[in-house]
MARZA-249742 format. One record per residue (C-alpha): x, y, z. Coordinates in Angstrom, 1 decimal, always signed. Example, Ala and Ser with C-alpha at 12.3 -4.5 7.8 and 13.67 -1.06 7.14 Angstrom:
2
<atom c1="+12.3" c2="-4.5" c3="+7.8"/>
<atom c1="+13.7" c2="-1.1" c3="+7.1"/>
END
This chain:
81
<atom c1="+78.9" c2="+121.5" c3="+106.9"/>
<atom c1="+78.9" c2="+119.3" c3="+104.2"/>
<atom c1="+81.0" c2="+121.9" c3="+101.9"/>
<atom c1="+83.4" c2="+121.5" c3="+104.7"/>
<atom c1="+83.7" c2="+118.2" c3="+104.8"/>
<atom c1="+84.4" c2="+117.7" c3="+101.3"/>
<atom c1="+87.0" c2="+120.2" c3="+101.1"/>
<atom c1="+88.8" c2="+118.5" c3="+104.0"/>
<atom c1="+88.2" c2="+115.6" c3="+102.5"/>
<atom c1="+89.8" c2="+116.8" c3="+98.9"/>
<atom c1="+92.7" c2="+118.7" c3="+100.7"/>
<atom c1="+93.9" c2="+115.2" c3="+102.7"/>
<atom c1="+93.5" c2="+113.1" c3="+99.5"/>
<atom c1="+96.3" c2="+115.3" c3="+98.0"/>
<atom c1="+98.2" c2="+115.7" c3="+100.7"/>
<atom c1="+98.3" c2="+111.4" c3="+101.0"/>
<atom c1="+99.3" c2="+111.2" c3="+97.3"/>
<atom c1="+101.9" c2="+114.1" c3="+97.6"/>
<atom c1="+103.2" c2="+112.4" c3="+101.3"/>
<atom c1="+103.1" c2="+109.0" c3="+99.4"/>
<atom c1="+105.0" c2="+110.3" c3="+96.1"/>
<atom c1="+107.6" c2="+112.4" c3="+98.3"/>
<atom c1="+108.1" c2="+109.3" c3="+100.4"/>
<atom c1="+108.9" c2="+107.0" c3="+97.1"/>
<atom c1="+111.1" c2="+110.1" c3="+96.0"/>
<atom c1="+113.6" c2="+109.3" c3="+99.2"/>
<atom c1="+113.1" c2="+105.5" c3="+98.7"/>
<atom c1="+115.2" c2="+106.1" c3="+95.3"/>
<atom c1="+112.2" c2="+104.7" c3="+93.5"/>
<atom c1="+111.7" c2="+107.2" c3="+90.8"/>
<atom c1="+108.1" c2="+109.2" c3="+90.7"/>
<atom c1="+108.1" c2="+111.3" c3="+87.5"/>
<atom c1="+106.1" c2="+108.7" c3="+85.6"/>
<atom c1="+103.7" c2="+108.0" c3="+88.7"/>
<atom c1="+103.6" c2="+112.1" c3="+88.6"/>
<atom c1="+102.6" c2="+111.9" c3="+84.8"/>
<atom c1="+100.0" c2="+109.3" c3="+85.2"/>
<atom c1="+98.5" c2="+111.1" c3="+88.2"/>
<atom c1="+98.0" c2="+114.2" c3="+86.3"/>
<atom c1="+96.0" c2="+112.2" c3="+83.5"/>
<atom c1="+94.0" c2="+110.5" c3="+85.6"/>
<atom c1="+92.8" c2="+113.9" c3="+87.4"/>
<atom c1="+93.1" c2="+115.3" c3="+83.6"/>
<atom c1="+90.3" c2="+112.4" c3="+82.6"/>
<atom c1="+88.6" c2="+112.3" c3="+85.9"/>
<atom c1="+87.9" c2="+116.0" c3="+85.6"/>
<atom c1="+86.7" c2="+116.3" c3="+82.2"/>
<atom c1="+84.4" c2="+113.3" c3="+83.3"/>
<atom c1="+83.0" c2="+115.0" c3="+85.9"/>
<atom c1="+82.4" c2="+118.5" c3="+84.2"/>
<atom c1="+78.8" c2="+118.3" c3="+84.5"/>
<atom c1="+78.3" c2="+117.4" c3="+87.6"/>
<atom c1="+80.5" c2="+120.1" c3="+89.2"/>
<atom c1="+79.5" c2="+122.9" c3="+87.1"/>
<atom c1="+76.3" c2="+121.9" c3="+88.5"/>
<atom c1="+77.4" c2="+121.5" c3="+92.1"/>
<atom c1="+79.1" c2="+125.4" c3="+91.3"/>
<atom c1="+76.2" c2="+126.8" c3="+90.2"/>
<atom c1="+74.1" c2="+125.0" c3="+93.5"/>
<atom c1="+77.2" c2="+127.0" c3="+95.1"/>
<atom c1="+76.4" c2="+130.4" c3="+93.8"/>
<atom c1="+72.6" c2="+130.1" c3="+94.3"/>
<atom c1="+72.9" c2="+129.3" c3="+97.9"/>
<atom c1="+75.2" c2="+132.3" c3="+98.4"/>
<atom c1="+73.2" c2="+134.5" c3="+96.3"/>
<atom c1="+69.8" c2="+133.9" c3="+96.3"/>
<atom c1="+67.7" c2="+135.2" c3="+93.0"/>
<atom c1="+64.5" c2="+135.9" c3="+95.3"/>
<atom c1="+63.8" c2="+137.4" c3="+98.9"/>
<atom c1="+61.3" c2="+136.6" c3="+100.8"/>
<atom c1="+58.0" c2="+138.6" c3="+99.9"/>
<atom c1="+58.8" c2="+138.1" c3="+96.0"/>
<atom c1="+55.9" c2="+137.0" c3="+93.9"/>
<atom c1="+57.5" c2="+134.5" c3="+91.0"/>
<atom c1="+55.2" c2="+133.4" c3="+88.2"/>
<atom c1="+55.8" c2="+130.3" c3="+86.3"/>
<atom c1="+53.6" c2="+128.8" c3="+83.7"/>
<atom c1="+50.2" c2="+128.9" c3="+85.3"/>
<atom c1="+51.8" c2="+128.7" c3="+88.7"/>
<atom c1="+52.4" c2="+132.0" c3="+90.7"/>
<atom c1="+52.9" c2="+132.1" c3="+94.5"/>
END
């Protein structure tokens, strides 16, 4: 559920900035530069944020493929169970 939600949550935060852009577009205010400095904020934000959602991807990938069944024996260190 909480995958959900922050996809929902992503998809209406761009459609409120395209909706607000679209409706300062009919206004006659012009967007292009509001277009340009959106892009480099999401530019900046994402190559802040690289880390943390290569992390959350790989988090991802291990839920929907699990490296051990049930049954396995995994040793680590001195530590096997």
């Amino acid at each position: 559920m909480l995958l959900a939600d922050f996809g929902a949550s992503c998809v209406k935060i761009v459609v409120m900035c395209i909706a607000i852009i679209s409706a300062l577009g009919h206004l006659g205010i012009s967007t292009a530069s509001m277009v340009a400095v959106f892009g480099a904020a999401t530019a900046a934000v994402s190559l802040s944020a690289y880390s943390s959602l290569s992390h959350f991807v790989a988090g991802i990938m291990l839920l929907s493929n699990p490296p051990f069944a049930q049954g396995d024996e995994v040793r680590n260190a001195d530590t096997t169970g």
